[in-house]
N, C-alpha and C positions, 0 to 999 in steps of 0.2 A: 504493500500500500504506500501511498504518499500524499503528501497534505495540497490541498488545494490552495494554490496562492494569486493574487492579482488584484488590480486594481483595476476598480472599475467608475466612473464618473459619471453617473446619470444628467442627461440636460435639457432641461424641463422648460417645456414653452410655457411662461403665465402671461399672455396676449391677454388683450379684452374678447376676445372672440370664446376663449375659453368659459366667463363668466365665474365669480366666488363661485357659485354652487357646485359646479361640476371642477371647481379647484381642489374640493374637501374629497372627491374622490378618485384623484389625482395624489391625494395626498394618502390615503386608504391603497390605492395599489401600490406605492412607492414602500410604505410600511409593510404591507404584506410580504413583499418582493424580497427586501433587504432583510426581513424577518426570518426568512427561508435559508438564508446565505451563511455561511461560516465566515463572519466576520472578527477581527481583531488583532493583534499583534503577531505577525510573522504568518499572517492568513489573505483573508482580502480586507482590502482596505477600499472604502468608499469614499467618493465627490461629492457635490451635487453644484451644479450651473443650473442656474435660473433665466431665462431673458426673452425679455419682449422688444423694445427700441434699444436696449442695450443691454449688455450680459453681463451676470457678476458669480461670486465664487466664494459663497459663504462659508462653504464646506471643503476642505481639502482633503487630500489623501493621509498630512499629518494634524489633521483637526480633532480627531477622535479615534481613540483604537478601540473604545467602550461600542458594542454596540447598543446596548439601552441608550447613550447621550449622542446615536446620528437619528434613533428613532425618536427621543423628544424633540429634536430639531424638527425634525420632517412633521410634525403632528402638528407643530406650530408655523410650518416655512409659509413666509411671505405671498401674499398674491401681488402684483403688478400692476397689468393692465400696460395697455402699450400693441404696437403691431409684433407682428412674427418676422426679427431679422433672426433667421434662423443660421443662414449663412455667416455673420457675426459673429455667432456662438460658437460656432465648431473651430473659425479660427481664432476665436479665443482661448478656447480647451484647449488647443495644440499648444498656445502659446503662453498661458500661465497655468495650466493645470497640471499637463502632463510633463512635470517639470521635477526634476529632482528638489528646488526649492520648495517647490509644493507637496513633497513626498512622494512623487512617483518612484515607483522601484525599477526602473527600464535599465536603470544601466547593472542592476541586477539579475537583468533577464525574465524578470515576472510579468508575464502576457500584462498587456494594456487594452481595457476595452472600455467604448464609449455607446452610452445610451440615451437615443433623443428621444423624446414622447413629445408630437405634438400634432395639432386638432389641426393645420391647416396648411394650405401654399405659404410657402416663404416670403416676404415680401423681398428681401434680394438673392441674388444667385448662390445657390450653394454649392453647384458641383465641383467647383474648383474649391471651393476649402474642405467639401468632404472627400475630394481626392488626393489633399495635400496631406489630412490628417491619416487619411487611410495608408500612403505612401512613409508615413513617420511610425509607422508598427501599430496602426491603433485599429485593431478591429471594431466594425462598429455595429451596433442593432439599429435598426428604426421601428419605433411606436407610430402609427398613425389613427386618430381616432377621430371620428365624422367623415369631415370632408375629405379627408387627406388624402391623396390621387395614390396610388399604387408606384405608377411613373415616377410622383416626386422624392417617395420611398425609397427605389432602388434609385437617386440619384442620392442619395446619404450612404445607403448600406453597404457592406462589404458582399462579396461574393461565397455563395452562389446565394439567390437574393431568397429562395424557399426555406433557407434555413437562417436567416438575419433580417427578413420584414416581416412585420405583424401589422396588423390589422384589424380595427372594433368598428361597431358602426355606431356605437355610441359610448358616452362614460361609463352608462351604467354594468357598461359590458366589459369592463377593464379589470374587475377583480375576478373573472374569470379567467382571465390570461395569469392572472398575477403565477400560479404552481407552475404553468406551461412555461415563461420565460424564467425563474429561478432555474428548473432543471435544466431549461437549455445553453441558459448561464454557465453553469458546473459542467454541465458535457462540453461546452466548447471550452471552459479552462482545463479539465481533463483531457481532452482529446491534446490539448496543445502542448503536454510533456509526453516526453517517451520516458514510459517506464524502465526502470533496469532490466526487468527481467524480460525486454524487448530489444533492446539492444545487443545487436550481434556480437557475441566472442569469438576469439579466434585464438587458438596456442599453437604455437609453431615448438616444435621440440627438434634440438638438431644435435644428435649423438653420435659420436664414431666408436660405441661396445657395446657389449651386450650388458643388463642388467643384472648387479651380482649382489650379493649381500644382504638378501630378503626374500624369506621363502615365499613373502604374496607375489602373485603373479603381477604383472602391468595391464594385464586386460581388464582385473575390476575395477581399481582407477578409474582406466583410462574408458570403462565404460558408462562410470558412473559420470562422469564428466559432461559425457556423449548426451546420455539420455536426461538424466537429473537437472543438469545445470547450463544445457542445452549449449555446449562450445562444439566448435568445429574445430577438431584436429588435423593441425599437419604434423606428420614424421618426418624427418630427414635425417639417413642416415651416412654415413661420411666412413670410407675405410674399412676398419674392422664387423660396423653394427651389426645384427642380425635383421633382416629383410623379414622374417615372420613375424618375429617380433613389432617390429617398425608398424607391421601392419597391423596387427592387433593393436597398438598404439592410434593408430589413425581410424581404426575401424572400414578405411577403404581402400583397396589399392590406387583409387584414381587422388586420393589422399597421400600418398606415399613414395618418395623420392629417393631415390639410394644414388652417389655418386664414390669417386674410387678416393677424391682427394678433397681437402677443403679450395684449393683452385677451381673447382668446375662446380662451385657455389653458384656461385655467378649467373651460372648458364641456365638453374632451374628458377630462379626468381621470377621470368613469365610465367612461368606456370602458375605459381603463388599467385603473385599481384596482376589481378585482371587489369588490363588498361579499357578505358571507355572512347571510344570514336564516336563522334557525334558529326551527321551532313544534315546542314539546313540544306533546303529548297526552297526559295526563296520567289514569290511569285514580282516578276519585273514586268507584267501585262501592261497595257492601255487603261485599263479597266482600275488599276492603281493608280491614285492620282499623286503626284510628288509628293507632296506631305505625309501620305500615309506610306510610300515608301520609306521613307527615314523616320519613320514610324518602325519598321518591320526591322530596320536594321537596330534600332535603337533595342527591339526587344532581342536581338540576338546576342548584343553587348551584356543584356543584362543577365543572359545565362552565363555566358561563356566569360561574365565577371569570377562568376565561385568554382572556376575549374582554375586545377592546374595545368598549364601547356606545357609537354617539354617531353622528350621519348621516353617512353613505358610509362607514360601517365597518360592526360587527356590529347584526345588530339580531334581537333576541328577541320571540314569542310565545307563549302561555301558553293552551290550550282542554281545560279540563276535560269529560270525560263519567262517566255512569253510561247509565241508559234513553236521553239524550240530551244531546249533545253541548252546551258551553257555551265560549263564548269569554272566559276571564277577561282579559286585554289583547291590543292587537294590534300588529301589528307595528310602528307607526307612534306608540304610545303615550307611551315612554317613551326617550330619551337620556343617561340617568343610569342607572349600574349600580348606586348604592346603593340609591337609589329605587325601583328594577326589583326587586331582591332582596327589599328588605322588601315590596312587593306580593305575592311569591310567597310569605311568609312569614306573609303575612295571608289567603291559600287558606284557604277551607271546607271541607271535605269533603263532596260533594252527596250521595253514597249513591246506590238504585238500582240496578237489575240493569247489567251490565258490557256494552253491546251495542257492542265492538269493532267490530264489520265496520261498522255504521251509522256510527261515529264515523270512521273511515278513510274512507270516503265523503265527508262533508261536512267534515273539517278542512281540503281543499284549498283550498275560499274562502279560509283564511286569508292566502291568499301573494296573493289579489287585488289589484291594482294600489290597489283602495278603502278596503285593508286598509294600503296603506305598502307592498306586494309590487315590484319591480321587477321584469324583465322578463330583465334583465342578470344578475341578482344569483345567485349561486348558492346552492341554496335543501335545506335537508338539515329532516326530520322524525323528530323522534323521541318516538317511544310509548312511553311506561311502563304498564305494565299486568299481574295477575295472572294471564295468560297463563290464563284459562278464558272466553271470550268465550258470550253467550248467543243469539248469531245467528253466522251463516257468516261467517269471514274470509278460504275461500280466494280465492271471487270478486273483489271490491275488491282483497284483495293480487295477483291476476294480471294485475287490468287496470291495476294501477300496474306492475308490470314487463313486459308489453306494452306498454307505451308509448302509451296508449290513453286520456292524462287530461287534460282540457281546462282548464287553471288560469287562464286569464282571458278575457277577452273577444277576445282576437285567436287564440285555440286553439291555444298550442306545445302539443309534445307532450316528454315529457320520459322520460330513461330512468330507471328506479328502481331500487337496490340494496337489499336488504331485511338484515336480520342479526336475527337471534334471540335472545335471550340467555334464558334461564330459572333460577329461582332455587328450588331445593329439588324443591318438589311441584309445579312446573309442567307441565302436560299437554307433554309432547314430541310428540304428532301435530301435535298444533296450533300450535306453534312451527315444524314443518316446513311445513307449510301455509303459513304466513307469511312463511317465508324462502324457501322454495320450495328449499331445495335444504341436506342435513345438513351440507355444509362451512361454511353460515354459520349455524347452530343452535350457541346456546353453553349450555352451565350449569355457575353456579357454586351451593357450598353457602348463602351466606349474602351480606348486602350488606356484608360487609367485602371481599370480592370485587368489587362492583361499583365499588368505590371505585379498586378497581385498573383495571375496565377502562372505568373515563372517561379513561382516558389513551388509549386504543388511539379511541373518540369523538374527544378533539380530534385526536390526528394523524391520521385519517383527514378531519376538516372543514378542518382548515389546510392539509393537502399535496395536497387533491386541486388537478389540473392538466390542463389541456384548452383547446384552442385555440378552442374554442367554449364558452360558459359554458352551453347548454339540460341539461342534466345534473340528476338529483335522485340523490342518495341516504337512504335512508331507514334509519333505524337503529331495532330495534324492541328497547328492553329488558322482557324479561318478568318484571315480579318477582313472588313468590308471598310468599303469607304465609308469616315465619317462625315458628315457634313455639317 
């Protein structure tokens, strides 16, 4: 088990649109909510932001570790009265609440999340401050209760908007929510640590004898290891070791390394350390308007930020298409991530109709062993594209998830994961076409979105795990022109 920890800062429209009366039960789901919450010192810590024409911040994250003295507060908190600049408020919350001065624990690492509850349209723009705050680690809920458009919802909330917008039609329908968002509170602060006993182990044992001096064998050990405490063993034995042994140690042979000398160490280290290859496809159509091209590359920087580049570690390539597919570097190009950045940064845009399905066909080459491809390496593709292709995509995308695609000259065959993601006006058939199945069809409204879901990109490329590396996954982002 482990303790729930975070801060969280509720921020509460009291507009006149609200009126006292439906404030007192505003103030009833807020107690109920934080009621439900493990709050207090080295737990969660609560805010609360107030505002109607202007915002304020009675409450901070180091104002109270009591929770009975944030619930007297809130039974008494203030009504207003005033318009809804709700956009105001959020960047306000970015910029004195969420603040180590004010107690936030971020540079602690304690998830940060923000909750708006309010009745109505914003009186100024807020998607740029709740894109600013969501880009500064802040997950965020939206409450909307009346009028509140659904639209102006997910231009607050974090992604994906089914599990961070609510919706009442009225006040009186608010302390119904109140258990529904507590638990969803907790699951999403839960969700957001990995457990230990989720986190992969790995022992590497490198011995050159055999074990002597102890009548228990190595096998119960090394199996209780195995099963109990769930580590993956490697053996490696050097010289003299014993080879049966070794593998009783490992529990696999495909686990298990014998070499004659500690010089020829060296040689087995690929085998150990999977390296990850990663080719964007990168859509350079017509149909792309400039700005959302450097848009696309912008989100490519922002993976290939948290890799490392350099041989037997990560390695990037880059094949732009329009009518036809182009290879701007290859896999094998470049071992400098500064270097690698600004060539992506010096991208053309070729123009051309958008012939997806052609380019999914022929980006495969890219991972050719002629191309820098290893064989070992585990190999993830991802598409950017405006999601309106001018030839068929479902073919090509079926025959890479049938397992049906011959990437080099000794023909593995490799299994494919497809994910969809679409942005505004993207064609959803044809997103479903492509992922082949609507639990892995995403859309967000805009690419301050997409920024959030390169996170969900790299821990899917770093944590995958498999005792065999022939494996693809393929991640297809579809972005559409925003306007």
């Amino acid at each position: 088990m482990f303790d729930v920890v975070a801060d969280i800062a509720f921020i509460v429209d009291q507009s006149s649109s609200i009126r006292s009366k439906n404030f007192q039960l505003v103030r009833d789901f807020l107690e109920n909510t934080i009621g439900g919450l493990d709050v207090g010192e080295g737990k969660i810590k609560i805010a609360v932001v107030l505002y109607s024409d202007f915002p304020r911040a009675d409450v901070s994250f180091n104002t109270f570790d009591d929770k009975t003295d944030i619930l007297r507060y809130i039974s008494s908190m203030p009504y207003g009265r005033g318009k809804t600049y709700t956009g105001a408020a959020l960047k306000f919350a970015k910029e004195h609440v969420f603040t180590k001065a004010r107690g936030s624990r971020r540079d602690q690492h304690v998830q940060q999340v923000a909750v708006v509850i309010t009745d109505g349209k914003s009186t100024d723009e807020v998607a740029r401050a709740a894109a600013a705050l969501r880009r500064s680690g802040i997950t965020i809920f939206a409450l909307g209760i009346k009028d509140t458009e659904e639209d102006d919802l997910r231009e607050i909330a974090s992604y994906p908007y089914k599990k961070f917008v609510f919706n009442v039609e009225d006040f009186d329908k608010l302390n119904s929510l109140s258990n529904i968002l507590t638990k969803t509170l907790c699951n999403e602060i839960t969700d957001s640590i990995i457990p230990r006993e989720k986190v992969r182990k790995l022992l590497i044992v490198i011995t050159d004898g055999e074990s002597r001096g102890t009548e228990e064998s190595v096998e119960v050990p090394a199996k209780l290891l195995r099963t109990e405490q769930n580590v993956t063993i490697y053996a490696i034995g050097v010289k003299d070791a014993s080879e049966p042994e070794l593998e009783l140690i490992s529990g696999s042979p495909q686990r298990t390394f014998y070499v004659k000398n500690y010089d020829f160490l060296d040689e087995i280290k690929k085998d150990i350390i999977t390296e990850i290859y990663v080719v964007f496809l990168l859509d350079g159509s017509e149909s792309v308007s400039a700005k959302d091209f450097e848009n696309m590359k912008y989100i490519m920087k922002l993976v290939i930020d948290r890799f490392v580049i350099g041989p037997d570690k990560e390695r990037v390539a880059v094949v732009q298409y329009g009518t036809d597919p182009k290879e701007e570097f290859s896999l094998n190009k470049f071992d400098d991530k500064a270097v690698l950045l600004q060539e992506i940064r010096n991208i053309k845009q070729m123009n051309g109709k958008a012939n997806t399905g052609k380019a999914l066909k022929e980006v495969l080459q890219s991972f050719n062993i002629s191309k820098g491809g290893r064989a070992s390496a585990l190999k993830f593709l991802i598409l950017l594209t405006d999601g309106e292709s001018w030839d068929d995509v479902s073919e090509p995308a079926k025959v890479l998830r049938d397992n049906l695609i011959n990437i080099n000259a000794i023909g593995m065959r490799h299994n494919v994961t497809i994910y969809a993601i679409g942005v505004k006006d993207a064609s959803e058939p044809e997103l479903e076409l492509i992922s082949g199945s609507p639990q892995r069809t995403f859309y967000v409204k805009n690419y301050d979105f997409l920024d959030e879901i390169k996170k969900d990109i790299i821990t899917e490329i770093c944590s995958f795990e498999g005792e065999t590396f022939d494996y693809w996954h393929m991640f297809i982002l579809c972005v559409c022109t925003v306007t």
